[in-house]
C-alpha positions as CSV (number, residue, x, y, z in Angstrom):
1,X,-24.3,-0.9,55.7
2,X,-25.0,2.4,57.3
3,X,-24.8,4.6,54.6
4,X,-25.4,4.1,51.1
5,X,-24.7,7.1,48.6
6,X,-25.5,6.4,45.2
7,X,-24.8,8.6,41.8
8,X,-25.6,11.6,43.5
9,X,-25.5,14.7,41.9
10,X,-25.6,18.2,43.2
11,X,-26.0,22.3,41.4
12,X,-26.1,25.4,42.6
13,X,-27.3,26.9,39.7
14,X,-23.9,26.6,37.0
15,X,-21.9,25.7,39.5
16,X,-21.7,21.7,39.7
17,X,-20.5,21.0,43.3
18,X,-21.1,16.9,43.2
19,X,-21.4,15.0,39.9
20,X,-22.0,10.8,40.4
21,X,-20.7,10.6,44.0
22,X,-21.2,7.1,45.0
23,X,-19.6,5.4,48.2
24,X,-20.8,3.0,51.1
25,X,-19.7,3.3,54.6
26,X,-20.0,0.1,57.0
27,X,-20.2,0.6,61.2
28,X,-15.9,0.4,61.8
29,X,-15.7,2.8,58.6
30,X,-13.5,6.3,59.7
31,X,-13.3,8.5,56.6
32,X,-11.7,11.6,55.9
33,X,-13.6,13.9,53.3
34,X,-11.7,16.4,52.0
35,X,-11.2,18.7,48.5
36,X,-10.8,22.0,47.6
37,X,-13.2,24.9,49.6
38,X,-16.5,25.0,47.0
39,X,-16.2,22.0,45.8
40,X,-19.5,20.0,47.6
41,X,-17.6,18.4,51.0
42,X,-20.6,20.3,53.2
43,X,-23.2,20.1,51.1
44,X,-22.7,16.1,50.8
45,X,-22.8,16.0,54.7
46,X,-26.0,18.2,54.3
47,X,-27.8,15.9,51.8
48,X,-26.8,13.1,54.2
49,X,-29.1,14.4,57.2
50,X,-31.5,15.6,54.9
51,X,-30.7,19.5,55.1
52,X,-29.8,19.6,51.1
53,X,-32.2,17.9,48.4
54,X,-29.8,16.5,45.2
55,X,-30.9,17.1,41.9
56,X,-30.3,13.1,41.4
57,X,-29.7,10.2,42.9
58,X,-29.5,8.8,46.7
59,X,-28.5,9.0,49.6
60,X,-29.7,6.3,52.3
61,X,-29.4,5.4,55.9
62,X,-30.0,2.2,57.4
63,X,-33.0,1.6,59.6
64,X,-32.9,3.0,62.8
65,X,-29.3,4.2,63.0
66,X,-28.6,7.4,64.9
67,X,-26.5,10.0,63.3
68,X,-24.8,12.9,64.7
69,X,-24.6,15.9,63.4
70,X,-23.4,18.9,65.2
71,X,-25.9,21.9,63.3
72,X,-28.7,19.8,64.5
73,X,-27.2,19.2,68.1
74,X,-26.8,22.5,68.5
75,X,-29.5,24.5,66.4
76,X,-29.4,28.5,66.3
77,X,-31.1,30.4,68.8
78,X,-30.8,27.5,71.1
79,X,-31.9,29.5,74.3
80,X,-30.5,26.2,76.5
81,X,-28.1,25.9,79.6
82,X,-25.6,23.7,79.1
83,X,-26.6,20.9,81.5
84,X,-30.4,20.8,79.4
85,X,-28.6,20.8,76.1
86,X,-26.1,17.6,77.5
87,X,-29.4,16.3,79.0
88,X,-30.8,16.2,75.5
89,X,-28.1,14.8,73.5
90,X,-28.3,11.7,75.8
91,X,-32.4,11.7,75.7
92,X,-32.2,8.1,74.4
93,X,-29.6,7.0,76.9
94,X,-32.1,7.8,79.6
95,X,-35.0,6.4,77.4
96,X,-33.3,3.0,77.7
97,X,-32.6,3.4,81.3
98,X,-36.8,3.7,81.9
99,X,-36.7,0.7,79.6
100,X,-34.6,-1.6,81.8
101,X,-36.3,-0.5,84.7
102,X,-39.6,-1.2,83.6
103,X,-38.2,-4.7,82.3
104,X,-36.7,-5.2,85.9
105,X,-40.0,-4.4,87.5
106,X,-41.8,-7.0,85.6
107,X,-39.2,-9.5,85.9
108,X,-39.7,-8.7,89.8
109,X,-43.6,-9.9,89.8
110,X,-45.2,-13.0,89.3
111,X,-47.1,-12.2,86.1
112,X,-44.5,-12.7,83.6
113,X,-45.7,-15.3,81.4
114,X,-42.9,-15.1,78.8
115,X,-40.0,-14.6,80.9
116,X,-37.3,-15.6,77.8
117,X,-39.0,-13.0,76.0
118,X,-38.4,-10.3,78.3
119,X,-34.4,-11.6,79.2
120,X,-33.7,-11.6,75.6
121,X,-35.0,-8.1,75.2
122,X,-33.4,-7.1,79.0
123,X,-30.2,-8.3,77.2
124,X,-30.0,-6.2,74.5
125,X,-31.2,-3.1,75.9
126,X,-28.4,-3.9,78.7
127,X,-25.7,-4.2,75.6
128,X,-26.7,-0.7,73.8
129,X,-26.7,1.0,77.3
130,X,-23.1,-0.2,78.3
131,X,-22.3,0.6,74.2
132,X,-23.6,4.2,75.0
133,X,-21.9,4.8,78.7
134,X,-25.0,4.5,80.1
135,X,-23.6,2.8,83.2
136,X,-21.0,5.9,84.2
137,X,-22.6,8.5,82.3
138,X,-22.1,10.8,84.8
139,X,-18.1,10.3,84.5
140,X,-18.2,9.9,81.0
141,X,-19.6,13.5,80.8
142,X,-16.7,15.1,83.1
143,X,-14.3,13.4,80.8
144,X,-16.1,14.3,77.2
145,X,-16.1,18.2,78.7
146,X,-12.5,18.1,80.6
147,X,-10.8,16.5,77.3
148,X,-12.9,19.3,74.9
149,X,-11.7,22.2,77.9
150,X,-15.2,23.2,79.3
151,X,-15.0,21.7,82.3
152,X,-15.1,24.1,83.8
153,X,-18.2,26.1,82.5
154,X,-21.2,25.8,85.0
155,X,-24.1,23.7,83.8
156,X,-26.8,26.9,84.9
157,X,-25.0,29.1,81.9
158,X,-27.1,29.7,78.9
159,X,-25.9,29.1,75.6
160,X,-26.2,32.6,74.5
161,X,-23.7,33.6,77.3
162,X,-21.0,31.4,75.8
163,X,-18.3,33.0,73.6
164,X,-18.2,31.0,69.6
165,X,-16.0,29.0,70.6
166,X,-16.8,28.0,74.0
167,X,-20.6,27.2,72.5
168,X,-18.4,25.1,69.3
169,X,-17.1,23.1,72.1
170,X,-19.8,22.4,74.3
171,X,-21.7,21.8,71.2
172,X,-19.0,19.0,70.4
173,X,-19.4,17.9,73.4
174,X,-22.9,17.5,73.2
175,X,-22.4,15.3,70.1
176,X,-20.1,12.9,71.0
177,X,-21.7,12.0,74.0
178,X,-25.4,10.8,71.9
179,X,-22.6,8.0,70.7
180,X,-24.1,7.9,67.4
181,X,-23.9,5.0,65.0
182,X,-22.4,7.4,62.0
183,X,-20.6,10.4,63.2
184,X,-20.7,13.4,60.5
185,X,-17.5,16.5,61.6
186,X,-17.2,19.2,59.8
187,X,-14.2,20.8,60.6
188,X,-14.4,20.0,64.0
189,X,-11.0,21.1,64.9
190,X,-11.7,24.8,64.5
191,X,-12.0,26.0,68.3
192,X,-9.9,23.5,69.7
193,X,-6.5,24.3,71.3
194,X,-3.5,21.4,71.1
195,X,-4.8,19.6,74.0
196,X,-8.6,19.4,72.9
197,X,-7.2,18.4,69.5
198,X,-4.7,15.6,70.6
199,X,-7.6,14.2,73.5
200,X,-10.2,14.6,70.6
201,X,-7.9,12.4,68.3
202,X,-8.0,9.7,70.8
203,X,-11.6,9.3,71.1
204,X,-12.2,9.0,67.6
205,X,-9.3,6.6,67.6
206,X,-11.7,4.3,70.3
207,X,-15.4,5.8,68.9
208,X,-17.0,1.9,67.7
209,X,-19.4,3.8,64.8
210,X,-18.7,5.0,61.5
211,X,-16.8,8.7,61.0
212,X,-16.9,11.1,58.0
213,X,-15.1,13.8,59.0
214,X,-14.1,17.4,56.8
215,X,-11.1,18.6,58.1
216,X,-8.2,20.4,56.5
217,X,-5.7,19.0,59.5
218,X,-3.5,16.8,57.7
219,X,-2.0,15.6,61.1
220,X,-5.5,15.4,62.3
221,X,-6.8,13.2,59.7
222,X,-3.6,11.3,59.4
223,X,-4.2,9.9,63.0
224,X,-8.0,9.4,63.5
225,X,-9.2,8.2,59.6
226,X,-8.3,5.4,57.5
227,X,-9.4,6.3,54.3
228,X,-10.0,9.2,52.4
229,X,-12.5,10.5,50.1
230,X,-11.7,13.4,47.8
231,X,-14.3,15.4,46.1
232,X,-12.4,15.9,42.9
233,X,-12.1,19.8,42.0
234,X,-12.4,19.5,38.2
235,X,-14.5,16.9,37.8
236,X,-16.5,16.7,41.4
237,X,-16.5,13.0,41.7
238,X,-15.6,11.3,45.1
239,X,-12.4,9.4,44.7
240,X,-11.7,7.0,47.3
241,X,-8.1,6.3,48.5
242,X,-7.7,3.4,51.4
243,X,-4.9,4.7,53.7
244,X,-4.2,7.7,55.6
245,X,-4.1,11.5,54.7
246,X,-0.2,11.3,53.6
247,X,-1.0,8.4,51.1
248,X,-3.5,9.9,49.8
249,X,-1.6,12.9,49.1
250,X,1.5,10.8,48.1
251,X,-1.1,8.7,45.7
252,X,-2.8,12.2,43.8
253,X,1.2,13.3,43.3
254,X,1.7,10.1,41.5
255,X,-2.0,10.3,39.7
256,X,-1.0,14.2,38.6
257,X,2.7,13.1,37.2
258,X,0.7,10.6,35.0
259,X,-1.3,13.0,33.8
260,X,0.9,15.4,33.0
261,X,3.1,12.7,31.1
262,X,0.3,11.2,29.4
263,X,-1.4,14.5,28.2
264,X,2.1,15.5,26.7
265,X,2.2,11.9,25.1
266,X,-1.0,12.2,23.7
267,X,-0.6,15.7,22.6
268,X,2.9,14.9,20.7
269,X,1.2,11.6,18.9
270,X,-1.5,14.1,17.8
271,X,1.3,16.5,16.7
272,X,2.4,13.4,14.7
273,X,0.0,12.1,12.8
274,X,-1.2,15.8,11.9
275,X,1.8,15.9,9.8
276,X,1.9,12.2,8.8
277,X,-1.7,13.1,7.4
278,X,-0.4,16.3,5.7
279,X,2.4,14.1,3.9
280,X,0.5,11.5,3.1
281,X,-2.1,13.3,1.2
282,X,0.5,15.5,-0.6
283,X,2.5,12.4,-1.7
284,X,-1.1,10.5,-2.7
285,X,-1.7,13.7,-5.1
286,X,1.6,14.1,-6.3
287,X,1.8,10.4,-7.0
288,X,-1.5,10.3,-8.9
289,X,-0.2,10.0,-12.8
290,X,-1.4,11.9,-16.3
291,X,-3.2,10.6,-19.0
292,X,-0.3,9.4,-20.8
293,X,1.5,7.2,-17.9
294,X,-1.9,5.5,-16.5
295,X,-0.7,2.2,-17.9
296,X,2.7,2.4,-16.2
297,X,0.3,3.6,-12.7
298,X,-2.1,0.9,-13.0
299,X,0.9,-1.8,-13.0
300,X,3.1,-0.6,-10.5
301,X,1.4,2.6,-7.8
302,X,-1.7,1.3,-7.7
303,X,-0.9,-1.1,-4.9
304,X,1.3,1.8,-3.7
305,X,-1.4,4.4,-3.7
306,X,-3.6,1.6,-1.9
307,X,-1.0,1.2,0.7
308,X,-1.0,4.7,1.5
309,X,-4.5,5.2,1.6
310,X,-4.8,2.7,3.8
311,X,-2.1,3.9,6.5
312,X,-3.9,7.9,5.8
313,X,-7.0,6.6,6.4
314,X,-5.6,4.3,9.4
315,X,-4.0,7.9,10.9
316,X,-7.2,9.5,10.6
317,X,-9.0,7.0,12.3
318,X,-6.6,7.4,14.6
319,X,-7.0,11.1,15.3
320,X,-10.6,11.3,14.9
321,X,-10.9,9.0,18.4
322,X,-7.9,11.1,20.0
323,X,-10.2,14.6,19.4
324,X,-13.4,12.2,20.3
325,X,-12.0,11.8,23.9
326,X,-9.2,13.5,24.3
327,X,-7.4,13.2,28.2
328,X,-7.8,16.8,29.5
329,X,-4.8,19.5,29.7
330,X,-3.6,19.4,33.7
331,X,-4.2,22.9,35.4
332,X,-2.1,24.4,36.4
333,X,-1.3,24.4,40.0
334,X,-1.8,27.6,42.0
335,X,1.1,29.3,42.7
336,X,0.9,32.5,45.6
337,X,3.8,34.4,45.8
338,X,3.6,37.2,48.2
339,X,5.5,40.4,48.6
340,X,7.2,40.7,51.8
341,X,9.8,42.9,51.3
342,X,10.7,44.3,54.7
343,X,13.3,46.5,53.1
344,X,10.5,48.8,52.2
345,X,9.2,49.6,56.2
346,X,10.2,52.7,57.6
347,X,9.9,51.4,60.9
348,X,12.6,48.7,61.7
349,X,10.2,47.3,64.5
350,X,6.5,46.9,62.8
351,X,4.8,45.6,65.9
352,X,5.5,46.7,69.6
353,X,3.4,45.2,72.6
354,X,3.9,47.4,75.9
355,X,3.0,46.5,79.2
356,X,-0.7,45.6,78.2
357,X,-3.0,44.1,80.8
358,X,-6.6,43.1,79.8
359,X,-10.2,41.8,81.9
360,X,-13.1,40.5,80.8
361,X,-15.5,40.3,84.2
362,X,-12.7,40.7,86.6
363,X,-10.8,37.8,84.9
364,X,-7.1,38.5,83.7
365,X,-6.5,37.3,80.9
366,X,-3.5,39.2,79.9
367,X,-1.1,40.5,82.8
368,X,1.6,42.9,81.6
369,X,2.5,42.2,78.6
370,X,5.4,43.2,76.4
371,X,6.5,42.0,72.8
372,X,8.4,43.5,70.1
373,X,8.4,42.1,66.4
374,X,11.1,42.5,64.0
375,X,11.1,42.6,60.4
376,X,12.6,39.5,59.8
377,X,10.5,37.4,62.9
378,X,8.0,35.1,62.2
379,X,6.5,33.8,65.6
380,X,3.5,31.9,66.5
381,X,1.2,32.4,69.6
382,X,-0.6,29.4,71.2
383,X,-2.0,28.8,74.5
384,X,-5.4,27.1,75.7
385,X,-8.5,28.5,74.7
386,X,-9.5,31.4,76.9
387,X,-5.8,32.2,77.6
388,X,-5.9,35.5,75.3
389,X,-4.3,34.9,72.5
């Protein structure tokens, strides 16, 4: 086991954001965490690394595992170039390297008096360096910072110089090249264009360790998780669901139709045996005889009176465990409906583009041009990163 969460609970004051989240995640395990914004996913990758303290309960990593986080990869005010902050993330990459070499050298003399010893150990530092790239690291960084798009930032730039999103990506970057045993995103598709997402996708698809990713991509998370954890809004439990993004969804459909139906059963069978206990206790009075018919009672209602007691007292029973726990009314879902009425524009054509050209540093990034939107257009502009969109 890598991670172990157990009962773990989470406030902000009154606001409850986790509430007995327990899960497990094994080294193969990719998991997509998602739930409504507010309600914890962050803060549960925060307690994790240690950033957040719960109010109860755990949250464990095994023994010498290596986690990735991208915060602490890339920690503000970083003053770095880029080629010192890659150098960093791969620190233990080159700490093994000095390892092996050192075994290699005393392998080399003649003083090696336990010489098993030190090809067993040779042998597994071998194995995590080829795990970690260590043999073609050099090419495995082109790749990491091609397939991300910033391959083509020079390794002498600062940090600071880079624009948000070209620092996200380096950052990124940075991350998945430590190839840590338990990988934690959080929304880690926010400054990638379509061809940093879909390269992106594949390496998680291949990545050997464990993967918790936030994201809000269904298509994202529907090709690079397994499973998914939802952090429930209303009650802020995790809930796990084995399959992809789209079953989940499919499966919480399903969940809310029972609810709904079984909250309207329940709620009719209370409706019910208000009024059977209504009747019932008007028929028991008006049933219960006068001082001149109690020998006629005692022979015949008794056992009637008895028989409706029993059933009132049966329907109270009843009711009293209904109101005890009763199965929550289903919110209602959020419904937006915006006011686009195009009718009420003066100006047929809302949006007009002309000729525009812009630079930044003598680079073009936008060379003549011209657009016109119409009150009934909907476009959408994409490009890679940098294009200027």
């Amino acid at each position: 086991m890598l991670l172990t969460i157990s009962n773990l609970s989470k406030a902000f004051g009154d606001n409850q954001v986790l509430s007995g989240v327990s899960l497990t995640m094994h080294r193969g395990d990719k998991w997509g965490l998602v739930g409504a914004n507010g309600v914890g996913k962050s803060t549960l990758i925060k307690i994790v690394v240690g950033e957040v303290e719960p109010d109860a309960g755990t949250a464990e990593l095994a023994v010498g595992i290596q986690v990735g986080y991208l915060p602490q990869v890339l920690a503000a005010g970083d003053t770095l170039t880029v080629d010192e902050l890659l150098a960093r993330a791969q620190e233990h990459v080159h700490t093994i390297e000095a390892q092996l070499r050192g075994l290699e050298a005393r392998m080399a003399g003649s003083d090696d008096s336990d010489i098993d010893a030190t090809l067993a150990e040779y042998g597994r530092l071998g194995e995590e360096f080829d795990r970690l790239g260590g043999y073609d690291l050099a090419h495995r960084t082109a790749a990491v910072l091609a397939g991300l798009g910033v391959g083509d930032i020079a390794g002498d730039r600062p940090l600071p110089s880079l624009s948000g999103g070209e620092k996200a990506r380096v950052g990124l970057a940075a991350l998945l090249l430590q190839a840590p045993d338990l990988l934690l995103l959080d929304e880690p598709t926010n400054h990638l264009d379509f061809a940093a997402m879909e390269w992106l996708e594949g390496f998680l698809q291949d990545f050997g360790g464990a993967l918790l990713v936030v994201s809000h991509d269904r298509t994202f998370l529907n090709r690079t998780v397994q499973a998914i954890v939802e952090i429930d809004e209303y009650s802020r439990e995790a809930k796990f669901y084995a399959g992809t993004y789209d079953f989940f969804a499919q499966e919480k459909a399903l969940a809310r139709t029972r609810w709904v139906e079984e909250y309207a059963e329940q709620q009719e069978e209370v409706r019910e045996l208000r009024r059977f206990i209504q009747s019932k206790a008007r028929q028991v009075g008006h049933n219960r005889p006068g001082d001149g018919d109690k020998l006629a009672y005692n022979y015949k209602g008794g056992r009637v009176e008895a028989t409706i007691g029993r059933n009132l007292r049966a329907a109270e029973e009843r009711l009293r465990r209904i109101e005890a726990d009763p199965i929550p009314k289903p919110p209602q879902p959020l419904h937006i409906n915006p006011d686009f009425d195009p009718a009420r524009l003066v100006n047929r054509t809302p949006l007009a583009v002309s000729q525009v050209t812009v630079a930044y540093d003598g680079r073009r990034v936008l060379d003549d041009v011209t657009v016109a939107l119409g009150t009934q257009d909907r476009i959408v502009i994409v490009g890679p990163n940098g294009a200027g969109k």
